[in-house]
C-alpha positions in Angstrom: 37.1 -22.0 -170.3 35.8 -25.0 -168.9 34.9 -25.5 -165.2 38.2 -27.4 -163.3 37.3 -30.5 -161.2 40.5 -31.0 -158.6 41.2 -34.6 -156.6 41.0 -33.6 -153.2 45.1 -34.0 -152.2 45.7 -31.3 -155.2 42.4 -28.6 -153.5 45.3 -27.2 -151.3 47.6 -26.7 -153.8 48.4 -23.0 -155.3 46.6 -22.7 -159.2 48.7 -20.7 -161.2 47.5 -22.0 -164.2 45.0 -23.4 -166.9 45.8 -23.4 -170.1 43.3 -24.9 -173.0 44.5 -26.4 -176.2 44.1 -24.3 -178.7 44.5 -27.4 -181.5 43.6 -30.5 -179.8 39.8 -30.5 -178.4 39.3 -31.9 -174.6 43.1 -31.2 -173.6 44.2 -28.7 -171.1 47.7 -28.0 -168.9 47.4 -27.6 -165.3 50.1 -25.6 -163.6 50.0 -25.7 -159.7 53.0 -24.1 -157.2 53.2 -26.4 -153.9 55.2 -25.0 -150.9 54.2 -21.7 -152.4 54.2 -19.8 -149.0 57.3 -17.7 -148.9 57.4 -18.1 -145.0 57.9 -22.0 -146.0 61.5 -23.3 -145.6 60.2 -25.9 -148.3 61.7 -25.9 -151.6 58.8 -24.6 -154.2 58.0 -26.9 -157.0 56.1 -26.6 -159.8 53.6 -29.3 -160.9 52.2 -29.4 -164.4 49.4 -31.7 -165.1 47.7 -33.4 -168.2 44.1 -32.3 -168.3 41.0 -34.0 -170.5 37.7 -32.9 -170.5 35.1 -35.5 -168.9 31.1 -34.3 -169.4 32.0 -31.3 -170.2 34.6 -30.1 -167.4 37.9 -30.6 -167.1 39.6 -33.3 -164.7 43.3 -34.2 -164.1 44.4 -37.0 -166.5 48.3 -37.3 -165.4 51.6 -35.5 -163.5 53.7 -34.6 -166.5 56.2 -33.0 -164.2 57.5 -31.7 -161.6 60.6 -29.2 -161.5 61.6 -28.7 -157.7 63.6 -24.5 -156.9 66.0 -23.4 -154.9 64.3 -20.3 -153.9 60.6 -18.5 -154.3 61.4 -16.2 -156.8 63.3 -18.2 -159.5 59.9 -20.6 -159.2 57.7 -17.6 -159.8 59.7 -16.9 -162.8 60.1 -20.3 -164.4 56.2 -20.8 -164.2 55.1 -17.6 -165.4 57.1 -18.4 -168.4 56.2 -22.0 -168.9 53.1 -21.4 -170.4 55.3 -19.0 -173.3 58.4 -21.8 -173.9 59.3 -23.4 -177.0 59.6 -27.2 -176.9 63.3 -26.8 -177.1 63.4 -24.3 -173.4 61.1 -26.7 -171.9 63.5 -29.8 -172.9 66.2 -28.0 -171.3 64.9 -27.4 -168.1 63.5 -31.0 -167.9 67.2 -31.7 -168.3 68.5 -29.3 -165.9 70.0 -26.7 -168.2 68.3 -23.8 -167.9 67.4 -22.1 -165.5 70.2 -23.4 -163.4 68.8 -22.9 -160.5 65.9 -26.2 -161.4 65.9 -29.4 -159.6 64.3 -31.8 -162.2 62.5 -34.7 -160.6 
């Protein structure tokens, strides 16, 4: 796995995960939880970021969503099974179908 290089406004952000291509050389998935602190009246969102590799580590390209919870443990949930969704889950919950509990920016 290659080395991560963060912008500074995403270093206090939670990592919850890094996923490499396994197909397409260079490319990687970022998957950060902000307001992540249970204590935090906040609403949790996950962030999911385009990755490219630049000299050999691996930099944030783009924001290819974000999906915004109700509660803490429904955005636990949906991001440790993001990595594991078929194209068609993932278009659902971009469209606000399932989970039902997802606020899709």
């Amino acid at each position: 796995m290659k080395e991560l290089k963060l912008p500074n406004q995403l270093e206090k952000i939670v990592l919850i995960s890094l996923v490499e291509s396994p197909s397409v050389e260079g490319l990687g998935i970022l998957i950060l939880g902000e307001n992540f602190d249970e204590e935090d009246n906040n609403a949790p969102v996950i962030r999911v970021y385009q990755l490219m590799t630049i000299e050999e580590m691996f930099e944030v390209d783009k924001e290819l969503h974000a999906f915004t919870f109700f509660d803490f443990p429904s955005a636990i949930l949906f991001a440790a099974n993001l990595p594991n969704m078929s194209a068609l889950e993932l278009l659902l919950a971009i469209n606000s179908f399932e989970p039902a509990d997802v606020i899709v920016h």
